[in-house]
Every structure is written in C-alpha cells, then in structure tokens.
PAVOLO-681734 format. One line per 3 residues: number of its first residue (from 0); their letters; for each residue x, y, z of N, C-alpha, C. Coordinates in pm, 1 decimal, always signed. Example, Ala and Ser with C-alpha at 12.3 -4.5 7.8 and 13.67 -1.06 7.14 Angstrom:
0) as) +1319.0/-569.0/+780.0/+1230.0/-450.0/+780.0/+1320.0/-330.0/+780.0 | +1285.0/-225.0/+708.0/+1367.0/-106.0/+714.0/+1290.0/+3.0/+787.0
! end
This chain:
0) xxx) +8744.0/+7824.7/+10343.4/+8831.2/+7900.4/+10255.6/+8771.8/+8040.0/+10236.3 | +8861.7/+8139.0/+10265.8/+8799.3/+8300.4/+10207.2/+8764.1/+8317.1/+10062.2 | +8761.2/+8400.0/+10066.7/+8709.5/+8466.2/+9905.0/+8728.7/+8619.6/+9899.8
3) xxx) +8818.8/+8652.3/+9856.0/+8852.5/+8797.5/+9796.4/+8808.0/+8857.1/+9660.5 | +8777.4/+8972.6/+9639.2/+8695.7/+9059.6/+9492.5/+8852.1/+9116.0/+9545.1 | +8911.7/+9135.0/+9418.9/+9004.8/+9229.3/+9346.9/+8992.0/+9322.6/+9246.3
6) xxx) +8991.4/+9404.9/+9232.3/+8984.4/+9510.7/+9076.7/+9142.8/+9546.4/+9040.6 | +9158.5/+9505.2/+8919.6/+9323.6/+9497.1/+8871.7/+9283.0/+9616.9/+8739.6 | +9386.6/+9695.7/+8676.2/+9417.7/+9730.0/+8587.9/+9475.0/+9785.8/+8485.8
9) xxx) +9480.1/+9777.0/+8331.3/+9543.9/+9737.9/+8280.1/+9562.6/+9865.9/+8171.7 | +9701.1/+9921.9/+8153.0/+9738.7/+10041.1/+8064.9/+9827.8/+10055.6/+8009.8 | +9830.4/+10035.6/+7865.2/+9938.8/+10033.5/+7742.4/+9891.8/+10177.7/+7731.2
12) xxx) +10084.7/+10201.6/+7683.8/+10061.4/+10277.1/+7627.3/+10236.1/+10278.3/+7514.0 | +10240.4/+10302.9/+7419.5/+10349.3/+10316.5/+7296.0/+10426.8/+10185.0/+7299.0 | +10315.8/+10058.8/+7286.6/+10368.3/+9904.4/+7344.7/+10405.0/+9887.1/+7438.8
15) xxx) +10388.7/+9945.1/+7565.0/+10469.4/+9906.4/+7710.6/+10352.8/+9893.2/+7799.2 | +10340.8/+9834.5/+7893.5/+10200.4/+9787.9/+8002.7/+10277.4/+9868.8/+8146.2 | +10145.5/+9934.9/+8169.6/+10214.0/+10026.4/+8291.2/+10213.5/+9883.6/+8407.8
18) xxx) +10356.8/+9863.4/+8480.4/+10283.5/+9786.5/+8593.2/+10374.4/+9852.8/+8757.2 | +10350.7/+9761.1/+8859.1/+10421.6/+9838.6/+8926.1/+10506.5/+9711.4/+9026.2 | +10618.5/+9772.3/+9093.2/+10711.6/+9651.5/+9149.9/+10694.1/+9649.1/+9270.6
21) xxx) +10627.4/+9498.9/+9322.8/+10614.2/+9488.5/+9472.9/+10731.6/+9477.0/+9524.5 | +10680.5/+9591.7/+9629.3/+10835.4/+9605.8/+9727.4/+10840.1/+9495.1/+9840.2 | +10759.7/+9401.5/+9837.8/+10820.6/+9283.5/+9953.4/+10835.0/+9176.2/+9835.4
24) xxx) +10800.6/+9147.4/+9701.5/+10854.8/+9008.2/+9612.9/+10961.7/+9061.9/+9524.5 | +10940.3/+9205.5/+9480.5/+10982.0/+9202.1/+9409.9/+10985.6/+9192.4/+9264.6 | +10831.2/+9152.1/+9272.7/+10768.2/+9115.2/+9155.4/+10699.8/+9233.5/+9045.1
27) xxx) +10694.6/+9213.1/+8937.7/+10653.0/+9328.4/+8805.3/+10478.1/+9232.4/+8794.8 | +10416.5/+9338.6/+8853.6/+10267.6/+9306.4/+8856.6/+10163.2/+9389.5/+8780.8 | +10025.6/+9333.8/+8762.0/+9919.7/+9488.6/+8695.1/+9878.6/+9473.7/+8852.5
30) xxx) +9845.8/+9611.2/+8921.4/+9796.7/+9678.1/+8991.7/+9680.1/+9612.7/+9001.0 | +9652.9/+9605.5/+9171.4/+9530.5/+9571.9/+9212.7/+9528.9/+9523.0/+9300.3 | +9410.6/+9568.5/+9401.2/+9351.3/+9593.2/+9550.2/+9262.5/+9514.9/+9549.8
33) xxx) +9186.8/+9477.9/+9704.7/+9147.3/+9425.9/+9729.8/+8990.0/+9523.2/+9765.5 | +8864.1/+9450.1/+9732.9/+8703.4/+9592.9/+9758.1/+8699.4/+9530.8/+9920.2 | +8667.5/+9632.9/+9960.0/+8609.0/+9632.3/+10135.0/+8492.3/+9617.8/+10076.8
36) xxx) +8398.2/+9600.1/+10216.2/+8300.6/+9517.2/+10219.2/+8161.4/+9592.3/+10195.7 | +8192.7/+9750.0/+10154.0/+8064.1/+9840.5/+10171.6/+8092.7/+9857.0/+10013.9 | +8190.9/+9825.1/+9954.0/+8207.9/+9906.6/+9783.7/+8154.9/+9790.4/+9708.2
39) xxx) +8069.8/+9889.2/+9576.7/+8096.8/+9765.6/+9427.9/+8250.8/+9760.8/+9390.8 | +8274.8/+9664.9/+9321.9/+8393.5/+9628.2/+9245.2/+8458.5/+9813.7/+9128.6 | +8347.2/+9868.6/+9092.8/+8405.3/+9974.0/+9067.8/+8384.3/+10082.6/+9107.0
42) xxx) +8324.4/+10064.5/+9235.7/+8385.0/+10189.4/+9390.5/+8530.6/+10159.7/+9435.7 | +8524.8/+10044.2/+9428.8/+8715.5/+9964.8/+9457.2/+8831.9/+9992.7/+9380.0 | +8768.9/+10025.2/+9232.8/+8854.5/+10060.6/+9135.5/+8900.2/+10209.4/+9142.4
45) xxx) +8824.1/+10252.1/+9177.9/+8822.2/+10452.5/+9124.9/+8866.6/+10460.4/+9305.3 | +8879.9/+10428.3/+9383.6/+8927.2/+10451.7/+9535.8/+9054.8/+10409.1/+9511.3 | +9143.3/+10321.1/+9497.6/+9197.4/+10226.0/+9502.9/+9330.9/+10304.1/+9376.1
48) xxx) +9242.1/+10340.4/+9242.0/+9331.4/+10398.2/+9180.1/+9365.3/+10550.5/+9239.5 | +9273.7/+10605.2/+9311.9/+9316.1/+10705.8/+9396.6/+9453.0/+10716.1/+9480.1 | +9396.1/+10590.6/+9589.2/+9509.6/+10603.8/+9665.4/+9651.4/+10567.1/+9615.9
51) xxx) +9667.8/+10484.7/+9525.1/+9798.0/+10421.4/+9409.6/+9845.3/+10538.7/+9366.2 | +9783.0/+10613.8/+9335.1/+9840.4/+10705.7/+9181.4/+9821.3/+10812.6/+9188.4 | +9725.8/+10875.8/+9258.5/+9636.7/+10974.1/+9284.8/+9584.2/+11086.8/+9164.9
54) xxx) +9546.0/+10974.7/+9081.8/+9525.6/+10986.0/+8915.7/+9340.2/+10995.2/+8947.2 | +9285.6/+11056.0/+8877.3/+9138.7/+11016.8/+8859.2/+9118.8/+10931.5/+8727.9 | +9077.0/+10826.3/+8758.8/+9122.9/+10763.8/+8609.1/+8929.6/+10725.0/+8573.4
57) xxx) +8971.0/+10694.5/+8439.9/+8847.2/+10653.0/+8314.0/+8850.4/+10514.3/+8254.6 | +8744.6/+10450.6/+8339.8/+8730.4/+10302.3/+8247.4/+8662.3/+10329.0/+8121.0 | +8815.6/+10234.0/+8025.1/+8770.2/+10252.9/+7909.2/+8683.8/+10105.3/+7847.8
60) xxx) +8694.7/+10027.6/+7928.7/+8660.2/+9913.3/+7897.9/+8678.8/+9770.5/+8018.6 | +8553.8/+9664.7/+8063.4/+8569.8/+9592.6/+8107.9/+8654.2/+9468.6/+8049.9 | +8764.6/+9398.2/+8052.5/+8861.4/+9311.3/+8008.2/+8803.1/+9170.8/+8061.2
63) xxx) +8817.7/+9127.2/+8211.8/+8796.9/+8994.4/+8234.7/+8784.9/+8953.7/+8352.1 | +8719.0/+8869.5/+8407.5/+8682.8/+8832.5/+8516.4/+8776.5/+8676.1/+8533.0 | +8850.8/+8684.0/+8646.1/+8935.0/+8528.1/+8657.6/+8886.4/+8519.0/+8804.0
66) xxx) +8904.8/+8331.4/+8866.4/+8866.1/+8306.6/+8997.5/+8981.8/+8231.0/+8953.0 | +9073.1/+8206.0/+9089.5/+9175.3/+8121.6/+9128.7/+9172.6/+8073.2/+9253.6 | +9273.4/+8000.6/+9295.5/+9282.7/+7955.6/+9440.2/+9434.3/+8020.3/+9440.1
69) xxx) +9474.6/+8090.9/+9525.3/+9600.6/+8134.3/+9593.7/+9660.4/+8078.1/+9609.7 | +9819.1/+8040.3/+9615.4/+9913.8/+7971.2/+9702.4/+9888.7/+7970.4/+9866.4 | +9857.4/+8138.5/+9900.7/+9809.9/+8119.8/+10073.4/+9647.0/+8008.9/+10043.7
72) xxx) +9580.7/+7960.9/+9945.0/+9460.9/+7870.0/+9980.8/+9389.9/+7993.7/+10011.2 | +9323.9/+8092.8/+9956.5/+9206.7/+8151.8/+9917.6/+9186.9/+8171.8/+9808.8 | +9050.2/+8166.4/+9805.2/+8975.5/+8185.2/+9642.2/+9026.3/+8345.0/+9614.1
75) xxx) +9050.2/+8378.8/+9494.2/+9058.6/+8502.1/+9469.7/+8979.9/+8536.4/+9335.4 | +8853.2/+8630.7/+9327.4/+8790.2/+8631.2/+9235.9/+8861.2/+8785.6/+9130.5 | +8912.1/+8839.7/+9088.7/+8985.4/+8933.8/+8955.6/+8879.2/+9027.4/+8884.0
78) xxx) +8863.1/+9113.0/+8859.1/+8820.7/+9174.3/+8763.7/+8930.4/+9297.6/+8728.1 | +8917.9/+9289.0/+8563.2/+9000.7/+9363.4/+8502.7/+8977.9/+9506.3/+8425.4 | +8995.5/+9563.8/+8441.6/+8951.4/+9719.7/+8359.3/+9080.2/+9755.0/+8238.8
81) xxx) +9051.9/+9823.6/+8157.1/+9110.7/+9905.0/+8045.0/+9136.8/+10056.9/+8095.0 | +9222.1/+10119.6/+8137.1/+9180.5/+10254.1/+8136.0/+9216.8/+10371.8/+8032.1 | +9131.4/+10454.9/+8044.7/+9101.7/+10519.3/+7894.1/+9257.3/+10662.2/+7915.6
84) xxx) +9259.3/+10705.9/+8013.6/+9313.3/+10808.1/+8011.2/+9441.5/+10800.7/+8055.2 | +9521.7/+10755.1/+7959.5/+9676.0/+10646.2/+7975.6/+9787.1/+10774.0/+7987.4 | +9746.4/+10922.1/+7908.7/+9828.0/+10999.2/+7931.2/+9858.8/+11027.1/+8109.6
87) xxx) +9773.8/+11038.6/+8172.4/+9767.4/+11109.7/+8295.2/+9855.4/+11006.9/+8412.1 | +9939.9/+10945.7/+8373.3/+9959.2/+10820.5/+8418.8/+10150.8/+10829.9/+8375.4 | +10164.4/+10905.2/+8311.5/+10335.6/+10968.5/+8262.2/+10408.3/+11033.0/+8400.9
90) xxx) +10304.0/+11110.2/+8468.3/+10414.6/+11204.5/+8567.2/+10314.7/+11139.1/+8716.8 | +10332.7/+11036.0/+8772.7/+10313.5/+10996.4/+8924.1/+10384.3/+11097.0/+8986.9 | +10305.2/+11166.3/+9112.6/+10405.6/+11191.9/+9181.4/+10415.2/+11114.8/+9321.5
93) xxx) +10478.7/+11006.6/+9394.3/+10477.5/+10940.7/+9467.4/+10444.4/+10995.9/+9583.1 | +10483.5/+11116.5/+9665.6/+10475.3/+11196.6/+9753.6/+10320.6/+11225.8/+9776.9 | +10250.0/+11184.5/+9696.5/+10068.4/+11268.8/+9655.2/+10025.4/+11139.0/+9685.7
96) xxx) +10085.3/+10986.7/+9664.8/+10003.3/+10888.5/+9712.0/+9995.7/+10826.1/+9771.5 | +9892.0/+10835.7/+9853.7/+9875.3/+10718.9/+10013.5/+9946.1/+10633.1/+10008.7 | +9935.9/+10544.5/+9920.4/+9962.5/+10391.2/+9954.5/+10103.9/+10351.4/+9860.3
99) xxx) +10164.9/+10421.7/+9871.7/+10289.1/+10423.8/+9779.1/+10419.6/+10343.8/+9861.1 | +10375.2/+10305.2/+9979.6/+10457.9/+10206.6/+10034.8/+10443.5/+10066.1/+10023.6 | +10359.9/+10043.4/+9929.3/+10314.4/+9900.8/+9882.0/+10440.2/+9856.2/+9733.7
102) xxx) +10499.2/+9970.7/+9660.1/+10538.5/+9957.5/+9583.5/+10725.5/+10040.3/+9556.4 | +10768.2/+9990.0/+9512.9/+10925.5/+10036.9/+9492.8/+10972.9/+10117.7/+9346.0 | +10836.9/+10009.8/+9272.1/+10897.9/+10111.8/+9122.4/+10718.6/+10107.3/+9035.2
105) xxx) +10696.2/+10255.4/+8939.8/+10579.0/+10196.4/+8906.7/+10586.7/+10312.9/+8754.0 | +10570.6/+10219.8/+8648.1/+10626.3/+10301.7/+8536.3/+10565.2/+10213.9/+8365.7 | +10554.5/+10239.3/+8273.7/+10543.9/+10159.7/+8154.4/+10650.0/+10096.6/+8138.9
108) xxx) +10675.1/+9921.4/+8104.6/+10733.6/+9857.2/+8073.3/+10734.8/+9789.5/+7955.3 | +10821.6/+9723.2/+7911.6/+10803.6/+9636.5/+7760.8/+10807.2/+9490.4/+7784.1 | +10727.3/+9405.9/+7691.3/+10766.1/+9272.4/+7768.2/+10875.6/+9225.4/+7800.5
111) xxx) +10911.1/+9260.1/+7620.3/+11044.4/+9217.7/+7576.8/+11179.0/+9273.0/+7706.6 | +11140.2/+9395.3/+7812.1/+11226.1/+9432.6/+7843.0/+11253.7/+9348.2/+7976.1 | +11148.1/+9325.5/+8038.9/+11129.2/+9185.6/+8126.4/+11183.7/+9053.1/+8171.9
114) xxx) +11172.0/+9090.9/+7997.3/+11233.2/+8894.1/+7916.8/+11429.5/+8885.4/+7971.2 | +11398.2/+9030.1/+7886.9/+11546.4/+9033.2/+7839.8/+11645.4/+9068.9/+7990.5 | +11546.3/+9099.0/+8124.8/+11655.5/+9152.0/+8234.5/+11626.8/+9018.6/+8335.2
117) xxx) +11486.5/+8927.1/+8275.7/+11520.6/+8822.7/+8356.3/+11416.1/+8853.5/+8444.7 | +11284.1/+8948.8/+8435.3/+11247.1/+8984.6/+8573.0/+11139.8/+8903.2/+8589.4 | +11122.5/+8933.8/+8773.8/+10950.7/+8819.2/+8776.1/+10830.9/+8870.8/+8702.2
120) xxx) +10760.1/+8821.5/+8646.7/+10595.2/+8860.0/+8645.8/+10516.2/+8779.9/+8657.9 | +10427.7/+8788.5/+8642.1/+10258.7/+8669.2/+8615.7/+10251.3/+8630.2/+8450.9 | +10277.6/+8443.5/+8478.9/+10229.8/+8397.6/+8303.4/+10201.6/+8431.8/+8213.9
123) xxx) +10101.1/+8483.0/+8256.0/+9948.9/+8517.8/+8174.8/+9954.1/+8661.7/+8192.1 | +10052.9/+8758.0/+8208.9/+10072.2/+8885.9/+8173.7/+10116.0/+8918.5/+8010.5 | +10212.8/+8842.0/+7923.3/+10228.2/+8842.6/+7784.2/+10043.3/+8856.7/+7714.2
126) xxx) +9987.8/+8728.9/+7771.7/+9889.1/+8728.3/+7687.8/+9807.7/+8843.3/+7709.8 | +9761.9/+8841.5/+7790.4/+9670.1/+8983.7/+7894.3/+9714.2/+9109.5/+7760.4 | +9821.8/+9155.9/+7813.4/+9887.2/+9258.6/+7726.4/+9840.7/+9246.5/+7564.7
129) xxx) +9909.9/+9147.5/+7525.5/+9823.7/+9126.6/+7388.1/+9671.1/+9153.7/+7351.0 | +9585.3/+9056.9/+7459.3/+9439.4/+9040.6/+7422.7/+9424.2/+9232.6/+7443.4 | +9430.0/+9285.3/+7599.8/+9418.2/+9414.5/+7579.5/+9467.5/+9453.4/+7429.7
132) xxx) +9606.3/+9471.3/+7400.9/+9619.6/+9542.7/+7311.9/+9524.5/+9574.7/+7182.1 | +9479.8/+9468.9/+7161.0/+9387.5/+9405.1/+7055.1/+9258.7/+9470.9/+7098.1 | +9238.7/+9479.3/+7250.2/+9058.4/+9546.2/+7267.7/+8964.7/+9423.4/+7238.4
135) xxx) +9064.3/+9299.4/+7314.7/+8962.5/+9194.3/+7307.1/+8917.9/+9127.6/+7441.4 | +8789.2/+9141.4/+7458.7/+8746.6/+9041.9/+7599.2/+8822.2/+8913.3/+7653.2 | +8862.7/+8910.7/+7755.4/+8920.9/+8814.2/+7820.7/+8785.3/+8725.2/+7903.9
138) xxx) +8811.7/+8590.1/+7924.7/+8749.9/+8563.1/+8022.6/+8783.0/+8431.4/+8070.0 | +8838.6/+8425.2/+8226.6/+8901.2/+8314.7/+8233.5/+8792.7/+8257.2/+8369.5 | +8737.5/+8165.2/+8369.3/+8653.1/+8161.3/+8481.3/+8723.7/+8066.6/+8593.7
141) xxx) +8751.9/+7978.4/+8559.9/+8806.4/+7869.8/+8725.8/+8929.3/+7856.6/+8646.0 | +9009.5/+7858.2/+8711.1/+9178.9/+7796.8/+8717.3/+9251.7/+7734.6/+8835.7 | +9155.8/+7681.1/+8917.7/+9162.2/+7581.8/+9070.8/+9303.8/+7513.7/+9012.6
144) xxx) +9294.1/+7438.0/+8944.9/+9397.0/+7342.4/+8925.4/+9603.1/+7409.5/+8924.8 | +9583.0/+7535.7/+8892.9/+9663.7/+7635.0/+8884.5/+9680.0/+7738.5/+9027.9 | +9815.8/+7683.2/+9036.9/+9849.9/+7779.2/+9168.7/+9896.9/+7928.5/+9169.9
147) x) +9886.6/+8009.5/+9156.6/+9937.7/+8152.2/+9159.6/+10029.6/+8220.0/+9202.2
! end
C-alpha cells in the first residue's frame, strides 16, 4: 500500500470557509496537494499555495494531522494549516495560476449555503470549520475503518 503526505488548508473568513470545486467530482473541498519527495510538509504548503492561488500566504497556525486509507486503498497521511492572511485571498486571479486546471470554482462559502443547494463536501468539513473557527487543535490520528 502507498502512503501520501498532503498539506490541506484552511480559511474563514466573515463565517464562510474558503474552499475550492473539483473540476473532475465536482466536489466543494479544503485545498490540498500532495509534498514531492525533496520538500518538508511546509515547503509543500507555501509551493503548492503558490501554484493554486498565486497568493504568498502566512501560517497562522498548525490545526491537525489525520491518516486514512483512501477509497483508491492508499494510506493518506493530512496535515492542516490556519492561514493568517485571509484578506489576500478576496481577488484570485485565475490567469496568474499554474495549476488552476485542477479546479472550476474557488471562493468563500457558507455551510449553511452547501446544505441548503444540496452540494458535495467532506463530513468532517462542518466540524473542521467550527474547531478552526474556535482556534482549536484538531487531531485525528487513524480512521482505517472509514472510507473517504
């Protein structure tokens, strides 16, 4: 079985969680890449939010570390960041970022607005949102039993 390091993260801002919409599911996700094999986990982050956004962004805080097993059957190990500088994150310009063909829509959302249009996300995005909101440590270590 593989094993993937991810760096995901996570930005409220006026109650809404910035996330962005995969253009092959379809899905309302928090952002996050996969580290090549020469980076730490936050060389992966500050590259990664580069090529996404082409934002220089500021960890404001480490959130949580999760390990899962995938539906494709790889381990996937998570780490989560806070980022501090939520203004700079209002005017994307898509045209400025590499990897902007990974995604279809990428903007602050509300949960409630989610709820209410019916859209996909991840479970454990309500709570996430919350615990962030709060500025409280997450930490979820094995969730094997749970498919993704």
């Amino acid at each position: 079985m593989k094993t993937y390091i991810k760096a995901r993260w996570i930005i409220i801002k006026d109650d809404k969680i910035f996330l962005l919409r995969d253009k092959e599911f379809w899905n309302f996700l928090l952002p996050w890449w996969t580290q090549e094999e020469w980076e730490t986990i936050e060389d992966t982050f500050y590259r990664e939010m580069k090529e996404e956004t082409w934002i220089d962004v500021i960890i404001e805080s480490f959130l949580w570390f999760k390990e899962y097993v995938s539906k494709k059957w790889y381990v996937a190990i998570q780490f989560l960041f806070k980022v501090k500088n939520v203004d700079d994150f209002s005017e994307i310009i898509r045209e400025k970022c590499s990897h902007c063909e990974e995604w279809c829509e990428i903007w602050f959302y509300s949960i409630d607005y989610l709820k209410e249009n019916k859209f996909s996300y991840p479970k454990d995005l309500e709570e996430l949102f919350i615990k962030a909101k709060n500025n409280e440590n997450i930490v979820w270590l094995i969730q094997q039993k749970k498919r993704i």
